[in-house]
PAKOL-981239 format. One record per residue: residue in one letter; x negated, y negated, z of N, C-alpha, C in turn; residue number from 1. Coordinates in steps of 0.02 Angstrom, whole numbers, plus 32768, in hexadecimal, padded with zeros to 4 digits. Example, Ala and Ser with C-alpha at 12.3 -4.5 7.8 and 13.67 -1.06 7.14 Angstrom:
// residues 2
residuo,n_X,n_Y,n_Z,ca_X,ca_Y,ca_Z,c_X,c_Y,c_Z,num
A,7D6C,811C,8186,7D99,80E1,8186,7D6C,80A5,8186,1
S,7D7E,8070,8162,7D54,8035,8165,7D7B,7FFE,818A,2
END
This chain:
// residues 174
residuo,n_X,n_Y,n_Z,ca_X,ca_Y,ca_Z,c_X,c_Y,c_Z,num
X,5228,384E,BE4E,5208,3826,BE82,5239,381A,BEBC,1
X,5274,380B,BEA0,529A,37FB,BEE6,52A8,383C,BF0F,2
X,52AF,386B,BEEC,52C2,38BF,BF1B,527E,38BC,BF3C,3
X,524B,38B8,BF1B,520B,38BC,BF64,5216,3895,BF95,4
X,523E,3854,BF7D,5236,3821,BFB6,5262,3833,BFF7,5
X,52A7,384F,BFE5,52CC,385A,BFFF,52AC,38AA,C013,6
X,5287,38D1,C00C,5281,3901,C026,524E,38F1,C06A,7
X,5225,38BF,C05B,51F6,38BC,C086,521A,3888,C0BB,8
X,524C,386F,C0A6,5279,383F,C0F0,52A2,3874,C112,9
X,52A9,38A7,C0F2,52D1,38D1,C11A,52A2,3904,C13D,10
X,526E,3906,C116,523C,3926,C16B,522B,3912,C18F,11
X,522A,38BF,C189,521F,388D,C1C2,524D,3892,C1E8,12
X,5290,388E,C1CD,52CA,388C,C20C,52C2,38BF,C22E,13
X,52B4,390A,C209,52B6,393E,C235,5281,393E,C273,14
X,5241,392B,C257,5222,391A,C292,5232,38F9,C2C4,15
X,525A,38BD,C2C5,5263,389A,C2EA,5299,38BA,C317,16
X,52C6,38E4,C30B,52EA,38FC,C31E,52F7,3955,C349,17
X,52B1,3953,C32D,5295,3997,C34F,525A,396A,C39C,18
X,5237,393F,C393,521F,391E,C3D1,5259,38FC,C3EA,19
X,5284,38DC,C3DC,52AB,38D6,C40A,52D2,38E8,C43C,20
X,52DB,394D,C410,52FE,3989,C439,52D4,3990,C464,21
X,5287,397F,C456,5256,39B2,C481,5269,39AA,C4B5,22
X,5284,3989,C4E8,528D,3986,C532,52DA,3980,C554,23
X,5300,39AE,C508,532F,39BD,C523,5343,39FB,C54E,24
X,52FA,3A18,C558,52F7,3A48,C598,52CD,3A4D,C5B9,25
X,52E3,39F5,C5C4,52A0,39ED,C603,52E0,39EA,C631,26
X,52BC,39CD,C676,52F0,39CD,C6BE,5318,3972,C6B4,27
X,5343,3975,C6CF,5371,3931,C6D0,53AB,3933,C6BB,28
X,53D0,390E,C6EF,542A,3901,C6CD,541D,38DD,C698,29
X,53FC,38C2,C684,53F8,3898,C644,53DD,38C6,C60B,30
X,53DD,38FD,C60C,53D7,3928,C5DD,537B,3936,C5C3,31
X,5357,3946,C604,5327,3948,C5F1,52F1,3919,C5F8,32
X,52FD,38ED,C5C6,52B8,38BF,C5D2,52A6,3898,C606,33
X,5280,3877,C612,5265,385D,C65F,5282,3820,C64C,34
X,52C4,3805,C647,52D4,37AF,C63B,52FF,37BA,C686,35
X,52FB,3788,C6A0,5303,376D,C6C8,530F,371A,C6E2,36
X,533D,36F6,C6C1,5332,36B4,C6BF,5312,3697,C68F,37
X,52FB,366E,C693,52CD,364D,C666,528D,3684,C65A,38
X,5245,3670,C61C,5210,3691,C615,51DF,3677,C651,39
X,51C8,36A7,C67F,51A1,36B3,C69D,515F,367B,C6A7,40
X,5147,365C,C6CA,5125,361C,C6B2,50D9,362F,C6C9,41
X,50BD,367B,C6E4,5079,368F,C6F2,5081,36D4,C6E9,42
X,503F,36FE,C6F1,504C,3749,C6EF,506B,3769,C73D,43
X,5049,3736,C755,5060,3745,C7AA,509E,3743,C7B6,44
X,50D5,3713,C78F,5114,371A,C7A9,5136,3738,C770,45
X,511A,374E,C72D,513E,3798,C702,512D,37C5,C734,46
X,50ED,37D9,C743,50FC,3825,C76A,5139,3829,C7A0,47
X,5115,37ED,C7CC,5141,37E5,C7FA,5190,37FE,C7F0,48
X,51B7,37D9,C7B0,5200,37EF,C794,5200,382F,C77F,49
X,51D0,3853,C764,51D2,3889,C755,51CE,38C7,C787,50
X,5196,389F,C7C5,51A5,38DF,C7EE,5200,38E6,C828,51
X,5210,38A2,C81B,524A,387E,C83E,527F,38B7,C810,52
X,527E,38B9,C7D8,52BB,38EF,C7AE,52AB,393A,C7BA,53
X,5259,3934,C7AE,524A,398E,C7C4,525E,39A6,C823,54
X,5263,3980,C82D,5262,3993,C881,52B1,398F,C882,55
X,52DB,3975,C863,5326,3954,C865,5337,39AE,C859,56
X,531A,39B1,C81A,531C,39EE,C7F6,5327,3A30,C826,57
X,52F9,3A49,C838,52C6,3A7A,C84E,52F1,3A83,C893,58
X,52F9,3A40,C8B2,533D,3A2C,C907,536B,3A62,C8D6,59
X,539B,3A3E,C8A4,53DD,3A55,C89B,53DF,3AAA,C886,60
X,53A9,3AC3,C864,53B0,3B02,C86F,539A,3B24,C8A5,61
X,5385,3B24,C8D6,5366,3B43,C92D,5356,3B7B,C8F3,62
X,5319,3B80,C8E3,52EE,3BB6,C8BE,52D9,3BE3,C8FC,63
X,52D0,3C14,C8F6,52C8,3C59,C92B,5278,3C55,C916,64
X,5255,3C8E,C938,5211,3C8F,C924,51F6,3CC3,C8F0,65
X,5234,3CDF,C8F3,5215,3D0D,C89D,5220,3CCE,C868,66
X,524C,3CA1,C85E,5240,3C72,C82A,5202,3C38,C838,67
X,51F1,3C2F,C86F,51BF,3BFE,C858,517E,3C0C,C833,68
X,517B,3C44,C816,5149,3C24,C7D8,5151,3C18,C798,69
X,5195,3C39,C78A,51A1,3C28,C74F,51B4,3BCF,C75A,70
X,51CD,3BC2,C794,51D4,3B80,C78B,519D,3B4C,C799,71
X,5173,3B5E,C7AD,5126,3B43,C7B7,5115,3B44,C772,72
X,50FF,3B72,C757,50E1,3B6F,C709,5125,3B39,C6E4,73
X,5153,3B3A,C6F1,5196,3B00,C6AA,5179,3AB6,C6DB,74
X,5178,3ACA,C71C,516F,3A74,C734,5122,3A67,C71F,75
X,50FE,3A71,C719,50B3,3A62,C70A,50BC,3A44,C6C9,76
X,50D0,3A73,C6AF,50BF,3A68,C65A,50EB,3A2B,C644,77
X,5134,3A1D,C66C,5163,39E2,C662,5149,399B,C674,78
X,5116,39AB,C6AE,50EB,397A,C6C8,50C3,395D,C689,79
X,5085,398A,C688,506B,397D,C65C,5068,3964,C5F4,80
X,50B0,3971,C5EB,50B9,3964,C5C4,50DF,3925,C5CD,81
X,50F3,3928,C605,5114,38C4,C601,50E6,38A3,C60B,82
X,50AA,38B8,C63B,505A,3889,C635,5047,3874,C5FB,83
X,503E,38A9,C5AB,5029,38AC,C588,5052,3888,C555,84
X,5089,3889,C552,50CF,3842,C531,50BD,381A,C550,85
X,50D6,3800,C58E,50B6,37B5,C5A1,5078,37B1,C578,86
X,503F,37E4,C581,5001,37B8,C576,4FFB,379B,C523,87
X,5025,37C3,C506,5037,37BF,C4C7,5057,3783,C4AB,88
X,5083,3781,C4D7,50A1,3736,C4A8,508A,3713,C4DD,89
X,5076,370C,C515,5031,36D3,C515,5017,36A1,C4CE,90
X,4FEB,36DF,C4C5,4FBD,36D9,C491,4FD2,36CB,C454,91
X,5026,36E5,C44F,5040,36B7,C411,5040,3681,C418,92
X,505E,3671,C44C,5079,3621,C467,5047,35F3,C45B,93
X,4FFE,3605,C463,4FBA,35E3,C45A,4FB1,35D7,C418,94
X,4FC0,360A,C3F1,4FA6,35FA,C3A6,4FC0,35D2,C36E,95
X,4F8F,35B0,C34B,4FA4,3578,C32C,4FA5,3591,C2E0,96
X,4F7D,35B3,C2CA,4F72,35D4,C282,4F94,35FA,C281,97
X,4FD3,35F9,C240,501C,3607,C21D,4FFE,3663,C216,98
X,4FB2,366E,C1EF,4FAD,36AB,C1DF,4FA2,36DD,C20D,99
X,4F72,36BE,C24B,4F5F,36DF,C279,4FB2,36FE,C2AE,100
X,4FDC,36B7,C2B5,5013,36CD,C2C1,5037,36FA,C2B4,101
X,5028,370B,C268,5061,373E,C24F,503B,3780,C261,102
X,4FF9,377B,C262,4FD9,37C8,C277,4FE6,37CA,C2B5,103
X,4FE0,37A6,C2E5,4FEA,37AD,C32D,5044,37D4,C32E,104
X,5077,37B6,C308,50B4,37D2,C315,50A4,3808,C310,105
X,5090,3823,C2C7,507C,3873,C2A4,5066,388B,C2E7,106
X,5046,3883,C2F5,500D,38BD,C32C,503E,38B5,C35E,107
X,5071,3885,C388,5088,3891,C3B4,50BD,38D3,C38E,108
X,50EA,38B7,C36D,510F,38ED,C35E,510E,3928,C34D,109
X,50CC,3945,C327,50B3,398B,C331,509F,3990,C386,110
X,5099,396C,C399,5079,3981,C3E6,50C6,3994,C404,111
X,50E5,3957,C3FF,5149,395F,C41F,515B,39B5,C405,112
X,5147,39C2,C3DB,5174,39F9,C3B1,514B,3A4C,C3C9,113
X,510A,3A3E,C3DB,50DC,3A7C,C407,50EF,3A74,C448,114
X,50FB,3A43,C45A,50F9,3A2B,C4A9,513B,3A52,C4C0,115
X,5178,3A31,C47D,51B9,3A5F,C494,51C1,3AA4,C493,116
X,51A0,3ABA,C476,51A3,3B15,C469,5185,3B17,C4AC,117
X,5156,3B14,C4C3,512A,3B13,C4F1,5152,3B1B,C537,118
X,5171,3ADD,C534,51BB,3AD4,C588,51E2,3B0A,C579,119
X,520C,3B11,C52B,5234,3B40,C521,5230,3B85,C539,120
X,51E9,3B9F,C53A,51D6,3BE0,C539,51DC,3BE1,C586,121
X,51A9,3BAF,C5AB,51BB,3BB1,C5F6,51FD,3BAA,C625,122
X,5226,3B9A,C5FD,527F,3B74,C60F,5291,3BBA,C610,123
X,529E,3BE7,C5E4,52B1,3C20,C5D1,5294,3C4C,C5FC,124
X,525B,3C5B,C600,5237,3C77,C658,525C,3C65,C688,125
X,5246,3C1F,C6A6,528B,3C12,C6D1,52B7,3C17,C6E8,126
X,52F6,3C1E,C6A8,5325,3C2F,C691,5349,3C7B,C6AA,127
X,531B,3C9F,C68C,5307,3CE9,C6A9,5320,3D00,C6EB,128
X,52F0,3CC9,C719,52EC,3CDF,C75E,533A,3CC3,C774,129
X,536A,3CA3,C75F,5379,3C82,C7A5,53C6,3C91,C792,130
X,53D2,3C8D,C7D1,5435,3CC2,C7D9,5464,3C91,C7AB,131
X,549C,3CA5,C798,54BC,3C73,C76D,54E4,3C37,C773,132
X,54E0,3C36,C7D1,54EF,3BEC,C7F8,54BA,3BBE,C7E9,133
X,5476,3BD9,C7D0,5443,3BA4,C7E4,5437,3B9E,C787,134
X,544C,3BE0,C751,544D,3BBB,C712,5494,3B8D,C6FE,135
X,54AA,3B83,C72D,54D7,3B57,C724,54C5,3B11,C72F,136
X,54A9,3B17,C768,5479,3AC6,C79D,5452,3AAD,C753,137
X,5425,3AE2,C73C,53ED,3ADE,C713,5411,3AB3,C6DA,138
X,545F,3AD7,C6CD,546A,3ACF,C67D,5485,3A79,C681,139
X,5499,3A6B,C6AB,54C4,3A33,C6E4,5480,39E6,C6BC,140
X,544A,3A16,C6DC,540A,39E3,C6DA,53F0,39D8,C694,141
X,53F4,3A15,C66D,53CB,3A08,C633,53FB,39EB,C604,142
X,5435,39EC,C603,546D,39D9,C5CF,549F,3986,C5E3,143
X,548F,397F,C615,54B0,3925,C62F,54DF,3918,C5FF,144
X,54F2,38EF,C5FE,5533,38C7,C612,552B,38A5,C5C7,145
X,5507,38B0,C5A9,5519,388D,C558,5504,38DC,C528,146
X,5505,3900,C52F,5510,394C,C515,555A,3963,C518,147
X,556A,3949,C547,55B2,3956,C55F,55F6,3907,C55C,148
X,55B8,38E6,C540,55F6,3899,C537,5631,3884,C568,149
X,5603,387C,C59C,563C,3860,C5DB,5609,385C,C623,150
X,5640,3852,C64B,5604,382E,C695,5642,385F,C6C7,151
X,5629,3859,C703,563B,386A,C73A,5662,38BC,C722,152
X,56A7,38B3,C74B,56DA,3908,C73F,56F3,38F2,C6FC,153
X,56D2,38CD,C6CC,56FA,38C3,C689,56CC,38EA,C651,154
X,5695,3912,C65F,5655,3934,C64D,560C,3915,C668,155
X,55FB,38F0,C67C,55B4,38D8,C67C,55AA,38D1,C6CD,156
X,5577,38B2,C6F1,556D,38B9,C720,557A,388C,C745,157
X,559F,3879,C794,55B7,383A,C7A6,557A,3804,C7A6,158
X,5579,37B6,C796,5566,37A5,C7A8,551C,3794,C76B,159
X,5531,37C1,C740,54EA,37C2,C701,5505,3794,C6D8,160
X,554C,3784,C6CC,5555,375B,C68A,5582,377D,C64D,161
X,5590,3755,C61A,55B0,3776,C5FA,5585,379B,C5B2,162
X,55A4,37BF,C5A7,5588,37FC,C56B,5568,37C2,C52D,163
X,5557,37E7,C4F9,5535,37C5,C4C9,5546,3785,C4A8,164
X,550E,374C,C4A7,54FE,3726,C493,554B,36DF,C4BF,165
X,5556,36FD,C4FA,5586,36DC,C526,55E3,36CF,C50F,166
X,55E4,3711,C4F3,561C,3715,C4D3,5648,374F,C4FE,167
X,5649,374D,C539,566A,375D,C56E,5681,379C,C56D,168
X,56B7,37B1,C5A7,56CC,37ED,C5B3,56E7,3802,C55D,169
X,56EB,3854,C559,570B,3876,C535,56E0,3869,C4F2,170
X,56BA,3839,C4E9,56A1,383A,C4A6,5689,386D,C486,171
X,569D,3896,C448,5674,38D0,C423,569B,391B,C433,172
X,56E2,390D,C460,5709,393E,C472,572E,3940,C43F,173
X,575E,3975,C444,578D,3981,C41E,57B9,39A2,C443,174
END
């Protein structure tokens, strides 16, 4: 009984830990996901932040016009899938029933875990197109400053903060 128990907490973690990657190749010095300050307090001002990182984005590589569709198809789908998280934990945030809760996580996280293959496949398109000054810009954006455990010329980006869980420059180096 306890090896099931422990088998089935360790697919939970994995889940949790595979939606959490999912938007580690989305656009942002913060490695992806659309955080930005505090959580977002309407859908109007998530998009808003989201199109604020995709446009930040999209500026820092000066994309030519053979890449804009591969980057049209990754920005759509990055859009739309941060619409579809917000609307998601919305709807957690609302719910009061413990069981319904736990299905609502389930379904987000199979959704997090399609959603990421999904960016992945389009990132890699992307990817494809663009000279190796601009997969550098790209790699700059998708990997931030707590991938790399530090802020400013110490690894991370000026002005973002310090690397994971605020445990400053150099953390996780060797």
């Amino acid at each position: 009984m306890q090896a099931k128990k422990s088998i089935v907490s360790l697919a939970i973690v994995s889940l949790f830990a595979a939606a959490g990657a999912a938007f580690a190749y989305g656009p942002g010095p913060q490695g992806g996901g659309m955080r930005m300050g505090g959580p977002p307090a309407d859908a109007a001002q998530h998009a808003e932040r989201m199109q604020l990182r995709l446009s930040t984005l999209k500026e820092a590589l000066k994309l030519q016009p053979n890449q804009l569709d591969a980057w049209n198809a990754y920005e759509a789908k990055v859009k739309a899938e941060g619409q579809v998280r917000f609307e998601m934990r919305q709807a957690m945030h609302q719910q009061t029933d413990a069981q319904a809760l736990a299905d609502q996580r389930v379904a987000m996280m199979k959704h997090r875990a399609q959603a990421a293959e999904e960016i992945n496949t389009l990132r890699k398109a992307l990817v494809a197109t663009l000279t190796p000054e601009q997969k550098a810009t790209f790699d700059q954006y998708s990997m931030g400053p707590h991938m790399r455990g530090g802020r400013g010329a110490e690894g991370g980006m000026p002005g973002v903060g310090p690397g994971p869980a605020g445990r400053g420059p150099g953390y996780g180096r060797s």
